[in-house]
N, CA, C and O atoms as a Tinker XYZ file with bonds, in Angstrom:
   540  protein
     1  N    277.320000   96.160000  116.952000    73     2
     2  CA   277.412000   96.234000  115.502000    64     1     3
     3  C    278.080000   97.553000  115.123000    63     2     4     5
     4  O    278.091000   98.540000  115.859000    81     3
     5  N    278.549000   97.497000  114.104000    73     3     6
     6  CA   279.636000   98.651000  113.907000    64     5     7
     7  C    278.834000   99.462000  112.572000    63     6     8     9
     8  O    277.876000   99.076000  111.902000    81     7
     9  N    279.651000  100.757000  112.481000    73     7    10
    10  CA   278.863000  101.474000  111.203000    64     9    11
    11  C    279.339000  101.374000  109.733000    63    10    12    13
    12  O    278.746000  101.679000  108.699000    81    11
    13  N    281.000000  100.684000  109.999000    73    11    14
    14  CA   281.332000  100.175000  108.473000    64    13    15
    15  C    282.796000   99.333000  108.878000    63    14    16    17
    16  O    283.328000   99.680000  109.932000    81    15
    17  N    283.424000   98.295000  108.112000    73    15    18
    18  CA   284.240000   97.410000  108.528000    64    17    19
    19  C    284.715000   97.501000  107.267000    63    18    20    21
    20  O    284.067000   97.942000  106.317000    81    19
    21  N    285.940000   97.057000  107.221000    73    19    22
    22  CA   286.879000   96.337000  105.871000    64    21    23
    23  C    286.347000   95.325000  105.477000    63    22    24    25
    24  O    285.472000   94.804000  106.169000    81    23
    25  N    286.680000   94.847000  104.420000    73    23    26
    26  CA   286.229000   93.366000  103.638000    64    25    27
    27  C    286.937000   92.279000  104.106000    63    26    28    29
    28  O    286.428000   91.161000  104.182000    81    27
    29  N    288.015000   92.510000  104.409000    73    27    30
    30  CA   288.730000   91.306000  104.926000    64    29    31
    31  C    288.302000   91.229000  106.592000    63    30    32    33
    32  O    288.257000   90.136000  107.157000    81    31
    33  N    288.042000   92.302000  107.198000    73    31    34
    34  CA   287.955000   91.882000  108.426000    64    33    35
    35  C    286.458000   91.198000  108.437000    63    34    36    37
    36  O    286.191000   90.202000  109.110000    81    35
    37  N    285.428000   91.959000  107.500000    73    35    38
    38  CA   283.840000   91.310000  107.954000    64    37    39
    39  C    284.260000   89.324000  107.063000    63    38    40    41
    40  O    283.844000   88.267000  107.537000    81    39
    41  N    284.705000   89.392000  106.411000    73    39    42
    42  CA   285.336000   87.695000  105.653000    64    41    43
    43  C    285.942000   86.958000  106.904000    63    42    44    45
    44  O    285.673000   85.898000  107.471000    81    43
    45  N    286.382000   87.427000  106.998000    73    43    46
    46  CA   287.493000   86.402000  108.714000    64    45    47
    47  C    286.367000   86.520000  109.932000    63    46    48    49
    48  O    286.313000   85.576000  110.721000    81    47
    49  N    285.430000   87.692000  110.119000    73    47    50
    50  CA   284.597000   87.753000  111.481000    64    49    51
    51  C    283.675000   86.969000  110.995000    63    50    52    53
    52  O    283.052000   86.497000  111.946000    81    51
    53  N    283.279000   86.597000  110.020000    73    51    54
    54  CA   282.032000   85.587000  109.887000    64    53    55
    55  C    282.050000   84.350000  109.217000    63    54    56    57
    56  O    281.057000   83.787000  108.755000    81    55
    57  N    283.811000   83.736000  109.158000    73    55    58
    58  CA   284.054000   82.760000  109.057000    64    57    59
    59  C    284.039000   82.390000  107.525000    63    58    60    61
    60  O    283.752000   81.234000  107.214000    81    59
    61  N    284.251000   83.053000  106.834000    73    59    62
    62  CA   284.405000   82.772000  105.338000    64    61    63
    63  C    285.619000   82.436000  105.300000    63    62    64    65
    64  O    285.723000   81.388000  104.662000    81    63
    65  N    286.549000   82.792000  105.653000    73    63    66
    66  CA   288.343000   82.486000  106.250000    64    65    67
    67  C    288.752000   82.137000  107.434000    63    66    68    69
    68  O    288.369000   82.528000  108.536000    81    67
    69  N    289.866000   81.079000  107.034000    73    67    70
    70  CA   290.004000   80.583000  108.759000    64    69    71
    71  C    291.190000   81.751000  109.604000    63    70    72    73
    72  O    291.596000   81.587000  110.755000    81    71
    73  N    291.628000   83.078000  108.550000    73    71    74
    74  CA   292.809000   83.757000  108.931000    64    73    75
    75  C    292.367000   85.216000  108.485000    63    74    76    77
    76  O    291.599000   85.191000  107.523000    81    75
    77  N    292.619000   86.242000  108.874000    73    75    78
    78  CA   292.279000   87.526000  108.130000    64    77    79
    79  C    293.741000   87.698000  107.397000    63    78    80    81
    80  O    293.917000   88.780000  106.837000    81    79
    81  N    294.429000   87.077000  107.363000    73    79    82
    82  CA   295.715000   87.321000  106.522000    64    81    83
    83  C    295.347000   86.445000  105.233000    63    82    84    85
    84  O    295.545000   86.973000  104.139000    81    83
    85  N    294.769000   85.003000  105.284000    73    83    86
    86  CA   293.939000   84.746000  104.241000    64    85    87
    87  C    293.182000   85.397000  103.549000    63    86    88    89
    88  O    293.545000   85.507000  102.378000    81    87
    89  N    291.978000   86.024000  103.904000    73    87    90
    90  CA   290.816000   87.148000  103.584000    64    89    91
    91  C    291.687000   88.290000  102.373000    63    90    92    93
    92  O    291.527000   88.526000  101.175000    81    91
    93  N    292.541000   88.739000  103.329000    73    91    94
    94  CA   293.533000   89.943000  102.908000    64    93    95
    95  C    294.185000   89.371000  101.532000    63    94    96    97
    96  O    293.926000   89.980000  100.494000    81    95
    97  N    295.016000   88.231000  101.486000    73    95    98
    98  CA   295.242000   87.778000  100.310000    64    97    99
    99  C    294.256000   87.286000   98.570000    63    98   100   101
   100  O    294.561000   87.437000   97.387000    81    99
   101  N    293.296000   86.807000   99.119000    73    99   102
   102  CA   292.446000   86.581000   98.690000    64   101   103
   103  C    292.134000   87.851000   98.072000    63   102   104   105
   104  O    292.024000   87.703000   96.855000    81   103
   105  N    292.008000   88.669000   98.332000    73   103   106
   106  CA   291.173000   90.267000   98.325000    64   105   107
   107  C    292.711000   90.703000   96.870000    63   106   108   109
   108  O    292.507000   91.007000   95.694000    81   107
   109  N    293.828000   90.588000   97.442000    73   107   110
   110  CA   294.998000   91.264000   96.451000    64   109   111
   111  C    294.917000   90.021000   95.191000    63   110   112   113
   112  O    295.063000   90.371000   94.020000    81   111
   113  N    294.753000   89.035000   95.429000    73   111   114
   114  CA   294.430000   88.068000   94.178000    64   113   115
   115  C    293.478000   88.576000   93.332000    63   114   116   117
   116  O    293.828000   88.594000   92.151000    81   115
   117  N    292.344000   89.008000   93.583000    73   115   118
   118  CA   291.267000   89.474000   92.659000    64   117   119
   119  C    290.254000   87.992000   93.085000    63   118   120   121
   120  O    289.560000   87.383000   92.271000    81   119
   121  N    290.326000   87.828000   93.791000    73   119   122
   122  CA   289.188000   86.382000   93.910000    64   121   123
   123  C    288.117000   86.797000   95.051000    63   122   124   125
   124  O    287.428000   85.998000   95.685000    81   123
   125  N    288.113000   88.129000   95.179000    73   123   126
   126  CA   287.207000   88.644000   95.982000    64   125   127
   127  C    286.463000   90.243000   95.049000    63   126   128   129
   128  O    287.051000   91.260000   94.682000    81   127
   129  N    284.925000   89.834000   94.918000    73   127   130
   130  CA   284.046000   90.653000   93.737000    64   129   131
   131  C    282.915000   91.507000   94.666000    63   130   132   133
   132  O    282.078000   90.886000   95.320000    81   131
   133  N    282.952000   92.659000   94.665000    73   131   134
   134  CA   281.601000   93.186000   95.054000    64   133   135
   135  C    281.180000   94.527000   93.844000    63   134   136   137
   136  O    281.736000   95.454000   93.254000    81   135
   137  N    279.688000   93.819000   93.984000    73   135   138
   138  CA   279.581000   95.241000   92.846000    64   137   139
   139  C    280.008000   94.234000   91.207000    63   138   140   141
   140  O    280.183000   94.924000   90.203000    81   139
   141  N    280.078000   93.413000   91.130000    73   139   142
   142  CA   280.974000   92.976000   89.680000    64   141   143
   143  C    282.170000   93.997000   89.564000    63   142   144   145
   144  O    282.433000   94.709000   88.595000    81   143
   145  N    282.840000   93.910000   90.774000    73   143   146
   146  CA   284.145000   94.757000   90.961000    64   145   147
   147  C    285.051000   93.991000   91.881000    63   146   148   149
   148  O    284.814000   93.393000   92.931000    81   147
   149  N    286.410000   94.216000   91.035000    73   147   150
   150  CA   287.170000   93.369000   92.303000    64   149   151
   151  C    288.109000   94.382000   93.416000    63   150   152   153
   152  O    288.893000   95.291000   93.144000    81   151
   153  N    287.779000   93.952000   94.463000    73   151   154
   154  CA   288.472000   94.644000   95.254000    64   153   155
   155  C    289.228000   94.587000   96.213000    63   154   156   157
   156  O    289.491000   93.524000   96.776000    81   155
   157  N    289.706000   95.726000   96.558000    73   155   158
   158  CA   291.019000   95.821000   97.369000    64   157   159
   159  C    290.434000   95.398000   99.322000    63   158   160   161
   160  O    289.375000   95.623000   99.908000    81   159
   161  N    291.858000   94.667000   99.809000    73   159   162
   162  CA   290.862000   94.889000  100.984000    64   161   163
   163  C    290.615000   95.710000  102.278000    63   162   164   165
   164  O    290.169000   95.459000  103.398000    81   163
   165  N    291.047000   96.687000  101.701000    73   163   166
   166  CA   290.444000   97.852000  102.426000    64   165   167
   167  C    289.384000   98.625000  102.432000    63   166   168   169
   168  O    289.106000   99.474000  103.279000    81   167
   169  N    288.521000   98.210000  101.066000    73   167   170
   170  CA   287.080000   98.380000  100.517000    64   169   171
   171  C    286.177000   98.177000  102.009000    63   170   172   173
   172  O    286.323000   97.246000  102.802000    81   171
   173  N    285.191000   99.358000  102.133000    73   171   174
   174  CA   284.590000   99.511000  103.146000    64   173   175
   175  C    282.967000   98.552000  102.887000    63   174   176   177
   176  O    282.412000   98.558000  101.789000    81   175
   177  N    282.498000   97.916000  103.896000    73   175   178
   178  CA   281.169000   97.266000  103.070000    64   177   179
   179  C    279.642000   97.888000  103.374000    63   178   180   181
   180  O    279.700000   98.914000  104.051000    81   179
   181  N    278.538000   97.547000  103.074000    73   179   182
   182  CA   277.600000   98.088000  103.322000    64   181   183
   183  C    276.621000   97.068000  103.608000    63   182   184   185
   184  O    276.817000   96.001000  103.026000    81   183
   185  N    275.474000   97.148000  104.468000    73   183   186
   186  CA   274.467000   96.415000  104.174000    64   185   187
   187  C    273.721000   95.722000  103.261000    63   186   188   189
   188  O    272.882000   96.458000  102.741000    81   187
   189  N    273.692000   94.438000  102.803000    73   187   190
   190  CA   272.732000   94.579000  101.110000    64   189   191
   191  C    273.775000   94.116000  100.501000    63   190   192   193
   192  O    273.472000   93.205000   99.730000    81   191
   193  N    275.402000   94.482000  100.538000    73   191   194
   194  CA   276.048000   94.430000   99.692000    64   193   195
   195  C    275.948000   92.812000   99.024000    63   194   196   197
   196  O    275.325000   92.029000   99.742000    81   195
   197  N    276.394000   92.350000   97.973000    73   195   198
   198  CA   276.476000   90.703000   97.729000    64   197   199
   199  C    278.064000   90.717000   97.140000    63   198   200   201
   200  O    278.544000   91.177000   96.104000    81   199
   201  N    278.789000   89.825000   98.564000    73   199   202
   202  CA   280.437000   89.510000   97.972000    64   201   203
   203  C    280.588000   88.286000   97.194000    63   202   204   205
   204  O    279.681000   87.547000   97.577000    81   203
   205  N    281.166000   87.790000   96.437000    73   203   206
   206  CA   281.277000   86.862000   95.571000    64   205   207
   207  C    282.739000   86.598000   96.014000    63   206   208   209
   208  O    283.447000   87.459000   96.536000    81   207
   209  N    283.050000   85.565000   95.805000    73   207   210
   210  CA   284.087000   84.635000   96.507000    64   209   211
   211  C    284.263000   83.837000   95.461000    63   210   212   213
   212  O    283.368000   83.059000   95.133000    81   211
   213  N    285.680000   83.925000   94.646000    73   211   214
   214  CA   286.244000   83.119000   93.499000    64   213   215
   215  C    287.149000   82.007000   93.827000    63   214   216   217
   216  O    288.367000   82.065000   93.656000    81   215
   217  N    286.388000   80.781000   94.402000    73   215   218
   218  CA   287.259000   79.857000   94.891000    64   217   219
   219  C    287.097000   78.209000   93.691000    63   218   220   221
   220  O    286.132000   77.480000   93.921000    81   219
   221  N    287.773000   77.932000   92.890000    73   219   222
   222  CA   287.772000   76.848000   91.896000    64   221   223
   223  C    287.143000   76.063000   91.957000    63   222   224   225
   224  O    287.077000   75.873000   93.172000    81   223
   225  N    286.442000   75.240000   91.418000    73   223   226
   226  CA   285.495000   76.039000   90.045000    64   225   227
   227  C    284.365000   76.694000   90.403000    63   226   228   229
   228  O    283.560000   77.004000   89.525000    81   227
   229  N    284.119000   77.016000   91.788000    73   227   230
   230  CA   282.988000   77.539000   91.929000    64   229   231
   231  C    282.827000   79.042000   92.671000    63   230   232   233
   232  O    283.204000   79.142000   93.838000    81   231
   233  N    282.361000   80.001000   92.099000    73   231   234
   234  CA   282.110000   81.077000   92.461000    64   233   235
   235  C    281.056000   81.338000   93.378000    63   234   236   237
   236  O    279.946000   81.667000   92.959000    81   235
   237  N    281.373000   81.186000   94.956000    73   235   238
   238  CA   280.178000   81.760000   96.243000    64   237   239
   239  C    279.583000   82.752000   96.310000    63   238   240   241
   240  O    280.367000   83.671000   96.548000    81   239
   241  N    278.507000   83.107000   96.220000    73   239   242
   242  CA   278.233000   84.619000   96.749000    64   241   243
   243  C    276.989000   84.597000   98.026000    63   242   244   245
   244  O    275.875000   84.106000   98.203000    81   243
   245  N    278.008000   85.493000   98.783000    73   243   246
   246  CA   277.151000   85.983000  100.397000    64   245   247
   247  C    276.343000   87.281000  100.114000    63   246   248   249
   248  O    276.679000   88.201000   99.369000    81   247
   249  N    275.440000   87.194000  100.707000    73   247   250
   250  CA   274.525000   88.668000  101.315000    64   249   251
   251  C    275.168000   89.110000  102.674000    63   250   252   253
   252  O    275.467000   88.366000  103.608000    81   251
   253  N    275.344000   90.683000  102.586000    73   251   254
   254  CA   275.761000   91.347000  103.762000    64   253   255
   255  C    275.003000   91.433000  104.654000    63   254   256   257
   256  O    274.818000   92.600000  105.001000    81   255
   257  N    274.261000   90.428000  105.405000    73   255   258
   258  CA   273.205000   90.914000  106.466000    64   257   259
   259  C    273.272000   91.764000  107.832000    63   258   260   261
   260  O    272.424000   92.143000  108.640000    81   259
   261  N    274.543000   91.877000  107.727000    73   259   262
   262  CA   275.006000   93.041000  108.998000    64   261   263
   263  C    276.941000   93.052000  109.008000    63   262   264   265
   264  O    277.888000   92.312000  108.745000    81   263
   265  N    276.715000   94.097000  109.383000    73   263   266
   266  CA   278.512000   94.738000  109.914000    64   265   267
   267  C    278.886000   94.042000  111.012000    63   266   268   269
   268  O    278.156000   94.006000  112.002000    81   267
   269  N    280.052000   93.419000  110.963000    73   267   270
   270  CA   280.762000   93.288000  112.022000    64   269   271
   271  C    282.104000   93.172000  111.656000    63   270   272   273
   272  O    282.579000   92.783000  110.589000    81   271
   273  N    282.897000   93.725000  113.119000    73   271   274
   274  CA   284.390000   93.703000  112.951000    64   273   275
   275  C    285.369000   92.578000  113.888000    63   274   276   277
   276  O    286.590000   92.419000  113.872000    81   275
   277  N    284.402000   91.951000  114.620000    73   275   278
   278  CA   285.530000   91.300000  115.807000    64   277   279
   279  C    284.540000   89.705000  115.225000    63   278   280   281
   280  O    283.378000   89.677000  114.818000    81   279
   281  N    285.605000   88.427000  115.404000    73   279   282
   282  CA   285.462000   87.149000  115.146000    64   281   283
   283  C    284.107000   86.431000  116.310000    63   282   284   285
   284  O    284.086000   86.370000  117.539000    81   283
   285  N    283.367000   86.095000  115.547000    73   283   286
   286  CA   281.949000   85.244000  116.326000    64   285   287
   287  C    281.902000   83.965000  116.301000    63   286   288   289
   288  O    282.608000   83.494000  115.410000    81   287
   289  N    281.194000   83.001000  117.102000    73   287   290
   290  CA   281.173000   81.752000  117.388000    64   289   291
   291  C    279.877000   81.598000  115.729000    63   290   292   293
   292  O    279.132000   82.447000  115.240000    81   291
   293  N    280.198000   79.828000  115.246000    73   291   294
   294  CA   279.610000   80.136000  114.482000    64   293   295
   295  C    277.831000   79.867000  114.037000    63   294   296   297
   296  O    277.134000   79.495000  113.093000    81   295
   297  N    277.763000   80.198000  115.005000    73   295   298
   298  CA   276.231000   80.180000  115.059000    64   297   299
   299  C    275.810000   81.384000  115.136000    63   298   300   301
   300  O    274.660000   81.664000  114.798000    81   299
   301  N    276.811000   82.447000  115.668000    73   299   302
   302  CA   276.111000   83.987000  115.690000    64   301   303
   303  C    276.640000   84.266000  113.936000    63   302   304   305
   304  O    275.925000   84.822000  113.102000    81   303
   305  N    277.437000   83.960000  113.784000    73   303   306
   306  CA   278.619000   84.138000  112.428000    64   305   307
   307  C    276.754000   84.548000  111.230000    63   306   308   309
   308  O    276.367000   85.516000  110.575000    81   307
   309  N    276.299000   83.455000  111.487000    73   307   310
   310  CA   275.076000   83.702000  110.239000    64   309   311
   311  C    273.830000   84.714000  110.061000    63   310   312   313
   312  O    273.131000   84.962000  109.078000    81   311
   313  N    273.819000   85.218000  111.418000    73   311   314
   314  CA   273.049000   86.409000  111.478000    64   313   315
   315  C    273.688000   87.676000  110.811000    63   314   316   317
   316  O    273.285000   88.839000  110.847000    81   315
   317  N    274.786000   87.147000  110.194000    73   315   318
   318  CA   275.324000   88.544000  109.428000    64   317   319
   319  C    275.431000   88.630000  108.005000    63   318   320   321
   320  O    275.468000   89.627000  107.283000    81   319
   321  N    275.494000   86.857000  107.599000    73   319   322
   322  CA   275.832000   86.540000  106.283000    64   321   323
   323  C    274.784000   85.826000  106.209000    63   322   324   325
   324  O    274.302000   85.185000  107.143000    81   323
   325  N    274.105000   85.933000  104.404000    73   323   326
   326  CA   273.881000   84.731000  103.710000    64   325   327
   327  C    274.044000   84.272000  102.729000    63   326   328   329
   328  O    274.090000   85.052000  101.777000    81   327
   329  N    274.216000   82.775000  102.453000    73   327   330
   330  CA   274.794000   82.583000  101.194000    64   329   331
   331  C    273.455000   82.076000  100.275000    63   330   332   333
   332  O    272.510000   81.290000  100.337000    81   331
   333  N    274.029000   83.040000   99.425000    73   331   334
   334  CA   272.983000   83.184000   98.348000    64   333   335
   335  C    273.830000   82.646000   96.842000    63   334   336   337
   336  O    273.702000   83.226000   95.764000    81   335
   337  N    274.552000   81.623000   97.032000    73   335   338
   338  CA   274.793000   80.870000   95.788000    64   337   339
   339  C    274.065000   80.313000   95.033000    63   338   340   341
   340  O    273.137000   79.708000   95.570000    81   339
   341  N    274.174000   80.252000   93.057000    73   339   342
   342  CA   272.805000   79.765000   92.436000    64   341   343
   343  C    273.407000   78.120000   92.695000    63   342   344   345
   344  O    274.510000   77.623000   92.922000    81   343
   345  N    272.121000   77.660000   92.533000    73   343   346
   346  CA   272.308000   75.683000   92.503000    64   345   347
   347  C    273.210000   75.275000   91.485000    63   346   348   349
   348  O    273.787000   74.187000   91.478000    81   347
   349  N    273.352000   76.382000   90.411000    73   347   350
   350  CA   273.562000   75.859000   89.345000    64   349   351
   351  C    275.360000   76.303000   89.421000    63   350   352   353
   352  O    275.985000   76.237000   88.362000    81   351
   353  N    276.220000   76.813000   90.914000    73   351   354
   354  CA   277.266000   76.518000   91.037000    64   353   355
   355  C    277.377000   75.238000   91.908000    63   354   356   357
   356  O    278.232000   74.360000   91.789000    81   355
   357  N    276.579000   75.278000   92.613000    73   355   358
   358  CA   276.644000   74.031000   93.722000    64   357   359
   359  C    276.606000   73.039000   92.766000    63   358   360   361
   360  O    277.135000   72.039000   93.251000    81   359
   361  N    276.118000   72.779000   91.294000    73   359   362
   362  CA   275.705000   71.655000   90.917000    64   361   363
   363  C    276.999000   71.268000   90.030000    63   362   364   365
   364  O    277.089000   70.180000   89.460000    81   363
   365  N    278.140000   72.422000   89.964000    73   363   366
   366  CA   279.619000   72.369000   89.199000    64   365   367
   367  C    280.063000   71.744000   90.454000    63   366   368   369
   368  O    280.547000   70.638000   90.213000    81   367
   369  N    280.076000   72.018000   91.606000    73   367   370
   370  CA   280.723000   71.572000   92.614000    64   369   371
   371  C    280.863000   70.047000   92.534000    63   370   372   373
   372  O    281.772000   69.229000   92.392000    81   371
   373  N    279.083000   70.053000   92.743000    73   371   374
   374  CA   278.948000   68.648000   92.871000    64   373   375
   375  C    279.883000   67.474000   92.147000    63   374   376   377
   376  O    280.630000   66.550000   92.469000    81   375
   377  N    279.286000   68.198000   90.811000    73   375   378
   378  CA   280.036000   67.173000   89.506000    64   377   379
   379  C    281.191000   66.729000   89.724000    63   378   380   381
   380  O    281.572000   65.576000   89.521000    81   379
   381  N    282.064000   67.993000   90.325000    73   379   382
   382  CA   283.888000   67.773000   90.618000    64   381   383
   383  C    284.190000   66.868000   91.237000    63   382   384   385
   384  O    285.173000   66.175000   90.975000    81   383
   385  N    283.313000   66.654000   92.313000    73   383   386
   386  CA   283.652000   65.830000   93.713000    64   385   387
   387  C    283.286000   64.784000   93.077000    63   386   388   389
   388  O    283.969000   63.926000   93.636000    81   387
   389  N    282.411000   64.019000   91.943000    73   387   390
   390  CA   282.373000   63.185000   91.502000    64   389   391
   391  C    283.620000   62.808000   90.092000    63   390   392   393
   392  O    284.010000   61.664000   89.854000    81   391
   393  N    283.919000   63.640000   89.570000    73   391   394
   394  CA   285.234000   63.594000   88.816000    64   393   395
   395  C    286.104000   63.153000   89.070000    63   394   396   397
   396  O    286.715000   62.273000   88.462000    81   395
   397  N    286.389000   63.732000   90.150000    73   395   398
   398  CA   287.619000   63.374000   90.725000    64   397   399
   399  C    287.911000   61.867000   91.657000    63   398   400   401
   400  O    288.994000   61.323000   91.875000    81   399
   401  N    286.853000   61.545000   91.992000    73   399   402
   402  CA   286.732000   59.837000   92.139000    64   401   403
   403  C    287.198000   59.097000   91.330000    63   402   404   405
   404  O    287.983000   58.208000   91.659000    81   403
   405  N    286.783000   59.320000   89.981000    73   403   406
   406  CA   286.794000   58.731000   88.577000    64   405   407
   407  C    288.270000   59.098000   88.106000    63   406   408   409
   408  O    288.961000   58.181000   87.663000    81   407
   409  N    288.792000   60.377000   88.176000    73   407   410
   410  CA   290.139000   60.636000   87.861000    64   409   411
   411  C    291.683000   60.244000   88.533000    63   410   412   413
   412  O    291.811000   60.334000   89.754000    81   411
   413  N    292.325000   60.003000   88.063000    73   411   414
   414  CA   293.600000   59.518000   88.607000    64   413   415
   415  C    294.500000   60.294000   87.646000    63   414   416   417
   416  O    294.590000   60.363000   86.420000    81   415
   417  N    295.177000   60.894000   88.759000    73   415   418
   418  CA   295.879000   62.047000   88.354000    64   417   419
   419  C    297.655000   60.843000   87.853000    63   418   420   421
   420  O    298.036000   59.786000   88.357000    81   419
   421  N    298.284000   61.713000   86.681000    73   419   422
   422  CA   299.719000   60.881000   86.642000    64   421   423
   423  C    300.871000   60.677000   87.024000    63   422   424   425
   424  O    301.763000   61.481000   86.756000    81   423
   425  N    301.133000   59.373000   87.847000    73   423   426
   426  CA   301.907000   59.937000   88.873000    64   425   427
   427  C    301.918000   60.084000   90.471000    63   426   428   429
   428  O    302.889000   60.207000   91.217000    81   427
   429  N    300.470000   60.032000   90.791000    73   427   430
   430  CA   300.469000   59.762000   91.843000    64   429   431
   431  C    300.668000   58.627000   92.807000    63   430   432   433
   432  O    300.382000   58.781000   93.995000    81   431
   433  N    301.104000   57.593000   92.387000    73   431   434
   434  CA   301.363000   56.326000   93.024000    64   433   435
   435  C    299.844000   54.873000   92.483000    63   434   436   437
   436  O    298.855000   54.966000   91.756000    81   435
   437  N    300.453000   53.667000   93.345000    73   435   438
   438  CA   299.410000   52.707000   92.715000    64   437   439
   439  C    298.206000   53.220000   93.254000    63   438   440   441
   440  O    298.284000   54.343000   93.753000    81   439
   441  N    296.571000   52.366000   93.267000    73   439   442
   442  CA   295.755000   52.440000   93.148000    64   441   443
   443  C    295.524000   51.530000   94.668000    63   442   444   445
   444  O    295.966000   50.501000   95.179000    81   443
   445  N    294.744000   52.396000   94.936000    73   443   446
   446  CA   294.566000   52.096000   96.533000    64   445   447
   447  C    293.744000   50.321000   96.457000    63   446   448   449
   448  O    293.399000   50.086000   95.298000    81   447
   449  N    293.486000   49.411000   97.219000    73   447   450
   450  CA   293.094000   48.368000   97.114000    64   449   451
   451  C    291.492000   48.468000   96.904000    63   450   452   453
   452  O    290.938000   47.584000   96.250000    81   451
   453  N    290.797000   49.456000   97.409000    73   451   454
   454  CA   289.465000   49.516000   97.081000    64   453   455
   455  C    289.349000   50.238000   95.588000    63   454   456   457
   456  O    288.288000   50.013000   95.007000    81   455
   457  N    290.365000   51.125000   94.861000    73   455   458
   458  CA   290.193000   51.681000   93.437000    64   457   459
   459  C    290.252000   50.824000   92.329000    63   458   460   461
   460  O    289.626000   50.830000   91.270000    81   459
   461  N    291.512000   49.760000   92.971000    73   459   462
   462  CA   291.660000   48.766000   92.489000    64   461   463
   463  C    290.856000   47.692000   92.098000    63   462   464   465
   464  O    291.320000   46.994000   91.197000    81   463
   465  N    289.545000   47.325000   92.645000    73   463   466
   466  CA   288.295000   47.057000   93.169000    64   465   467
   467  C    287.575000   47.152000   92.071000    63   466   468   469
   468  O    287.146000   46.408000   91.189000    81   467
   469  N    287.552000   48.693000   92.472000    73   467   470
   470  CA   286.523000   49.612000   91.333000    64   469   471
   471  C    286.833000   49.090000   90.072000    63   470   472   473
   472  O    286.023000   48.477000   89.378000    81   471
   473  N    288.054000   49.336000   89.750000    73   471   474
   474  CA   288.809000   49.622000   88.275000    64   473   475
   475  C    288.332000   48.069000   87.785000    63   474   476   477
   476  O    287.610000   47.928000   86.798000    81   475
   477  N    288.997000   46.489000   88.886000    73   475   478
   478  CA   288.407000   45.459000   88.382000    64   477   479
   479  C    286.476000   45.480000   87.906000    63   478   480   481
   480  O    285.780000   44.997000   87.013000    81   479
   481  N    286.326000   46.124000   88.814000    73   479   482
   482  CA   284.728000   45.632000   88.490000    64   481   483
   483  C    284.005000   46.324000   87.523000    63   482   484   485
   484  O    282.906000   46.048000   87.041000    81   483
   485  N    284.866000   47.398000   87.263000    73   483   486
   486  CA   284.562000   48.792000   86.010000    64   485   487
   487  C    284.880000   47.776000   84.628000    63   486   488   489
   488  O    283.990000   47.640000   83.787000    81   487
   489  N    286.565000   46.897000   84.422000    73   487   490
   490  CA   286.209000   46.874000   83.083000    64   489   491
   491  C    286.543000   45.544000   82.997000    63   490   492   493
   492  O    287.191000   45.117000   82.042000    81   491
   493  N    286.078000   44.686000   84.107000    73   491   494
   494  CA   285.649000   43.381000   83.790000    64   493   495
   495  C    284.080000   42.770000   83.098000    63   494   496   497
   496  O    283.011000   42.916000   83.691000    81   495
   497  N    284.194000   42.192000   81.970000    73   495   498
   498  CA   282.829000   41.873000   81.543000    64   497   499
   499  C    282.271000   40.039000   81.837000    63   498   500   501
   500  O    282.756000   39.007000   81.373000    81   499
   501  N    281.894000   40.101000   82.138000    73   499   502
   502  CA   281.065000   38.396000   82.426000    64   501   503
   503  C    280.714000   37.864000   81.039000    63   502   504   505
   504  O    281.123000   36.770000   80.651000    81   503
   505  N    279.918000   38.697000   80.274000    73   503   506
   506  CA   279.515000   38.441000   79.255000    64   505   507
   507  C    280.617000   37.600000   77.979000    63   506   508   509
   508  O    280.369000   36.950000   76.964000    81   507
   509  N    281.657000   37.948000   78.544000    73   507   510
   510  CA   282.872000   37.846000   77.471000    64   509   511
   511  C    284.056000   36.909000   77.938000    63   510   512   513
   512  O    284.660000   37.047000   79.002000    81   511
   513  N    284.239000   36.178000   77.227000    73   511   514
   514  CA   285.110000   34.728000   77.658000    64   513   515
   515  C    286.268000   34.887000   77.197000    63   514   516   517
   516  O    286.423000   34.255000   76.152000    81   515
   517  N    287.325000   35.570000   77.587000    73   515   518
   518  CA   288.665000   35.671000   76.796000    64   517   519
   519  C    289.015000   34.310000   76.239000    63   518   520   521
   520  O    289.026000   34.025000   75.041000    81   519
   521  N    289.305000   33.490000   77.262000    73   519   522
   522  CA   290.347000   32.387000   77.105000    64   521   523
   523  C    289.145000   31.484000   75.705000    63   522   524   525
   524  O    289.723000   30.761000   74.894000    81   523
   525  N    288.060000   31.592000   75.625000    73   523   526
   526  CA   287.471000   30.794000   74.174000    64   525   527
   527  C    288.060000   31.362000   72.814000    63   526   528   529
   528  O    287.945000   30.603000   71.851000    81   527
   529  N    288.683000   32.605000   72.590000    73   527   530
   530  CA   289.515000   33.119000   71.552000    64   529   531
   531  C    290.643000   32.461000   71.198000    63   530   532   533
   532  O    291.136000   32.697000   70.095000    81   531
   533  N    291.244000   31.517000   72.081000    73   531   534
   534  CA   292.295000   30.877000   71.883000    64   533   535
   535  C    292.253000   29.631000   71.549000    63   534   536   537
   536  O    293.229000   29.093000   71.026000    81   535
   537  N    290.679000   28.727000   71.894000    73   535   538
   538  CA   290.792000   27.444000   71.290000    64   537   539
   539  C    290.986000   26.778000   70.341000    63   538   540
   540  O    290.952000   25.551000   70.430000    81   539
């Protein structure tokens, strides 16, 4: 264990990023918060610290449970981090992943044969007899 690491390197050693050139970018975007501060990633970290991670629409935040500088398998990866996100981002998450089922973006091509499915069984009614409107 080391006595202090960069932000981008402890982000990439414990698997928050699949790249430390990711981490690093991330960090010059401003989508990386410690302190309710955004920072650079050369920002040194501390024990205790809590990083917040600005990834759409939902904002992560880890506990610093230990320093490290070199990449771990990921089962050791969690003895260093924890994620201490409220439910009440997980529960924006959630919603999205259900949105976006429901949404069809414009433009993207036809409707797959099972949406197609959906869409029939969404705004077909039984109750309602078209063809008797015409007799």
């Amino acid at each position: 264990m080391e006595n202090q690491v960069r932000i981008d390197k402890w982000l990439w050693a414990v698997r928050l990023f699949k790249t430390r050139s990711q981490a690093t970018e991330a960090c010059k975007k401003g989508r990386i918060i410690v302190g309710n501060v955004q920072v650079k990633p050369s920002r040194i970290l501390k024990e205790g610290d809590i990083v917040q991670i600005k990834k759409s629409p939902v904002t992560y935040s880890f506990k610093v449970l230990g320093l490290i500088g070199k990449r771990v398998g990921a089962k050791l990866a969690s003895d260093y981090v924890k994620d201490v996100t409220s439910k009440e981002e997980l529960e924006i998450l959630e919603m999205q992943k259900h949105m976006l089922h429901l949404q069809r973006d414009r433009g993207t091509g036809r409707p797959t044969k099972k949406e197609r499915r959906d869409l029939d069984d969404f705004f077909t009614d039984d109750d309602y007899d078209f063809d008797s409107d015409w007799d």
